[in-house]
C-alpha positions in Angstrom: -17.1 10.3 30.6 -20.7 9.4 30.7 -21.4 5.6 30.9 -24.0 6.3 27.6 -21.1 7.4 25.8 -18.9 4.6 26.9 -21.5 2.2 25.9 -21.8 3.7 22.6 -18.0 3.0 22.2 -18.3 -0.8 22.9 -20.9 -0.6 19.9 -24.6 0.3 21.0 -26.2 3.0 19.2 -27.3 6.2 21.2 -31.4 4.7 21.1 -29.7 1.5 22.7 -27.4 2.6 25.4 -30.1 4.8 26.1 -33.0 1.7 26.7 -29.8 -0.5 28.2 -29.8 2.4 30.9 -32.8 3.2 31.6 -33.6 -0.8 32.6 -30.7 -1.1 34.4 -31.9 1.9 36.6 -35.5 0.5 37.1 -35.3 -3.2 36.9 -37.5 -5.3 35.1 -40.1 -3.1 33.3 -43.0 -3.4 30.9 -42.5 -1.6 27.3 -45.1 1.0 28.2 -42.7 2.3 30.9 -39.7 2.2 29.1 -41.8 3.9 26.0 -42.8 6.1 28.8 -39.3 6.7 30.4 -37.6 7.2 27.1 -39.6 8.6 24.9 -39.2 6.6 21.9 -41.9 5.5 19.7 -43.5 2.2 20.7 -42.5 0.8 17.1 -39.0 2.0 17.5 -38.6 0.6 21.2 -39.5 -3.1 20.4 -36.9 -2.9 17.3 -33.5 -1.9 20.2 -35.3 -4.2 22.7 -35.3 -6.8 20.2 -31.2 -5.7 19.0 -30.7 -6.1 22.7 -31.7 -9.2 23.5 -29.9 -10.9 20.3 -26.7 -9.1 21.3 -27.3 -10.6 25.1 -27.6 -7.1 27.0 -31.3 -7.1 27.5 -33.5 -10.8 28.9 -37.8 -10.7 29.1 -40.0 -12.7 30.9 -43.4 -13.1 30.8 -45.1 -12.2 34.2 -48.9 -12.1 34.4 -49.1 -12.1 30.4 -47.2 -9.4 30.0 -43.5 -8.9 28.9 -41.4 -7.3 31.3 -37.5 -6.9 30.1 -34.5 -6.6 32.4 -31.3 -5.5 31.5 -28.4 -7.5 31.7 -25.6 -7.2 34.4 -23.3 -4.3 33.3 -20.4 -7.4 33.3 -21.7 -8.7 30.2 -19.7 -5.9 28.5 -16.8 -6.8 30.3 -17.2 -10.4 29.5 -17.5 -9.9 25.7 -14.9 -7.5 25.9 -12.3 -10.4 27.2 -13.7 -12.7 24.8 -12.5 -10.7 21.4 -9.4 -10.0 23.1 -8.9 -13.7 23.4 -10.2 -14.1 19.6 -8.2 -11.3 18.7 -4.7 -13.1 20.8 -5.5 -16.0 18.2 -5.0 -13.9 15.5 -2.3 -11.9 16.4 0.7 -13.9 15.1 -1.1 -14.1 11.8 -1.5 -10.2 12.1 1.9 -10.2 12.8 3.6 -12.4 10.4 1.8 -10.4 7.7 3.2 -7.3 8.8 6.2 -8.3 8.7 6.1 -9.4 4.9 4.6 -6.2 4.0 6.5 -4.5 1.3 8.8 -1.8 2.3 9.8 0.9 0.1 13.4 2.9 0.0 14.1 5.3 -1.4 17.9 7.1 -1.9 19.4 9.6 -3.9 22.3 10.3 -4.9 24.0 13.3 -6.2 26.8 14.2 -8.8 28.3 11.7 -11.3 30.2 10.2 -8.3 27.5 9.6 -6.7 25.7 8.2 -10.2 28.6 5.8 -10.7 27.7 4.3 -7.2 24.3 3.4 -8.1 24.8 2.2 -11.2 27.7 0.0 -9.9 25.7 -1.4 -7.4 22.9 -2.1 -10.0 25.5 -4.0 -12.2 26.6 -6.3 -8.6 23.0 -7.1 -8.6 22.5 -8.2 -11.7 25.8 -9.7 -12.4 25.6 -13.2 -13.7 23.1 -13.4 -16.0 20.3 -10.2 -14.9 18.6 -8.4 -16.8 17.4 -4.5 -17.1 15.1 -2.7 -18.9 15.4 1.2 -19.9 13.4 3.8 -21.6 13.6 7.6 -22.3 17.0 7.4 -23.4 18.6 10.2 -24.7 22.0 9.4 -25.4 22.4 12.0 -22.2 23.9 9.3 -20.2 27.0 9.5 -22.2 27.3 13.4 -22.3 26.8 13.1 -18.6 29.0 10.0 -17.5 31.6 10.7 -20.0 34.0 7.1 -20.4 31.8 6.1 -17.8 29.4 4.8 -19.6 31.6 2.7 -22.3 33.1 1.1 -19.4 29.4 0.0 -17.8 28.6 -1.4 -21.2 31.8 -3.3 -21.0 31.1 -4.5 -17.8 27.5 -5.6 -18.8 28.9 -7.9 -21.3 31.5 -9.5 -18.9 28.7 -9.7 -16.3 26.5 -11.4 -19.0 23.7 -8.8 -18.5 21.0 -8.8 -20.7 19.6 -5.1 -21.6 16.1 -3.9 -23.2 16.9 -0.4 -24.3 14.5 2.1 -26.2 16.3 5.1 -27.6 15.3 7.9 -29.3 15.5 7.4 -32.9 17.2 10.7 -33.6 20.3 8.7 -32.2 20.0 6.5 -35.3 21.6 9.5 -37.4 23.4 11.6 -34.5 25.1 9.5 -32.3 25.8 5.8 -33.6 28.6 5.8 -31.9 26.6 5.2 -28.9 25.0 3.1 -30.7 27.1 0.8 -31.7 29.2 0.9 -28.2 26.0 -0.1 -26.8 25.5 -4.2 -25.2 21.9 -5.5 -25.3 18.6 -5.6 -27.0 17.5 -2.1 -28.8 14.7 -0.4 -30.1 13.7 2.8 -30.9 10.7 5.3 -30.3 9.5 8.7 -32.1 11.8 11.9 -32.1 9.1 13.9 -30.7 9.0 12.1 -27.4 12.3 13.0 -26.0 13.0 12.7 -22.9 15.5 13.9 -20.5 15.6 10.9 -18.1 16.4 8.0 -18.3 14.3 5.1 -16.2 15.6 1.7 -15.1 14.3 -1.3 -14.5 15.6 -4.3 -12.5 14.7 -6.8 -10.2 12.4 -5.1 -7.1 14.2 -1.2 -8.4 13.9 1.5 -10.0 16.5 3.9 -11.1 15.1 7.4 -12.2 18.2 9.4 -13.9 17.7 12.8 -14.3 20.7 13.8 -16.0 19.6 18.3 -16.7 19.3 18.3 -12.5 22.6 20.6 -11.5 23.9 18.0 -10.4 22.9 15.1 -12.2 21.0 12.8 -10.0 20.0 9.2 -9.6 16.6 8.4 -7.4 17.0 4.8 -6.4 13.2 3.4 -5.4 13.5 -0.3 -3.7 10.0 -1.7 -4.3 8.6 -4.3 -5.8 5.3 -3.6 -6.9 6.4 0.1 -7.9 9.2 -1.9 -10.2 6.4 -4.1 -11.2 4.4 -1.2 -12.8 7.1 0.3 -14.3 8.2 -3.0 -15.9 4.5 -2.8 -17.5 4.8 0.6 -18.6 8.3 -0.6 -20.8 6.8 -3.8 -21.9 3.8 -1.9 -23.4 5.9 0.6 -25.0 8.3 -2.2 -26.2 5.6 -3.7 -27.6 5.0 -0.8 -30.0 8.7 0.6 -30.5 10.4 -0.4 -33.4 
């Protein structure tokens, strides 16, 4: 690799690696032979001579009333170099220790209503004593789906002490009040029109996305915090206007 292109990795521009380069070949020089040797405008070359020397690569003296600049030994680069790695060591376990409280995110599906009951059983662990959950798009699907299932989970919610923030569809209201009134927790209810297929649970740092028409029915499990965050906005806004 050519040392210009090396020096413009350590951060010089292409006009300064090029005046760096040509002083360090012919010592100390006036401007009119760098201008000369370069071919740069004389307005242009006192601007990188004048970078140079306020980054440290580039000294002038004056000899005989006129300025004559030298380049600085090529271990300057070097010298700075070892100076951000020591800034950059000092740093480090800051760097580090915010890494390591970065967010992950999982995400896990499972399959069939076997594999449905798992989640939702783990969800209940989770939440047992005194949790809470919030859920929208539902359909009364869960039901159809889970079968028994699901009177038993609203059972256990109760024993749990689980506190729920549902919004059905407001069809249910006239074709399924069973469900209804099997149901444990807080209820409202939004427009026919926007039925939906899947149901969406909030709780704690997770989401549960149910999508009960997949063949087989399918929970995606998303263990995040902010992404629960969001989606605990999105319900609180259409809580807010449910009835």
């Amino acid at each position: 690799m050519q040392a210009e292109h090396v020096l413009e990795e350590l951060g010089l521009t292409d006009a300064e690696a090029s005046i760096y380069l040509t002083l360090l070949e012919a010592g100390p020089s006036h401007a009119g032979e760098i201008i000369s040797k370069t071919g740069f405008h004389r307005a242009t070359t006192y601007q990188i001579l004048k970078r140079l020397k306020e980054q440290g690569y580039v000294s002038s003296i004056i000899r005989g009333k006129k300025q004559q600049f030298e380049a600085a030994s090529p271990e300057c680069f070097l010298d700075e170099l070892k100076g951000k790695e020591r800034k950059f060591k000092r740093i480090l376990p800051t760097l580090k220790a915010k890494e390591a409280n970065q967010e992950q995110q999982d995400v896990t599906v499972y399959n069939g209503v076997k594999g449905i009951r798992s989640a939702l059983d783990k969800m209940l662990t989770e939440l047992r004593s005194n949790g809470t959950y919030y859920d929208f798009g539902v359909s009364g699907l869960f039901r159809d789906v889970m079968g028994v299932y699901w009177d038993i989970w609203q059972e256990r919610k109760k024993r749990y002490n689980i506190t729920s923030h549902v919004i059905f569809n407001k069809r249910l209201k006239r074709e399924n009040k069973d469900l209804l009134r099997a149901y444990v927790g807080k209820a409202k209810f939004h427009p026919p029109q926007y039925n939906s297929v899947t149901d969406t649970m909030i709780y704690n740092d997770t989401v549960i996305l149910l999508v009960w028409t997949a063949s087989p029915p399918i929970a995606v499990v998303i263990k995040n915090k902010n992404n629960a965050n969001s989606y605990k906005n999105q319900f609180k806004l259409m809580w807010k206007h449910a009835t």
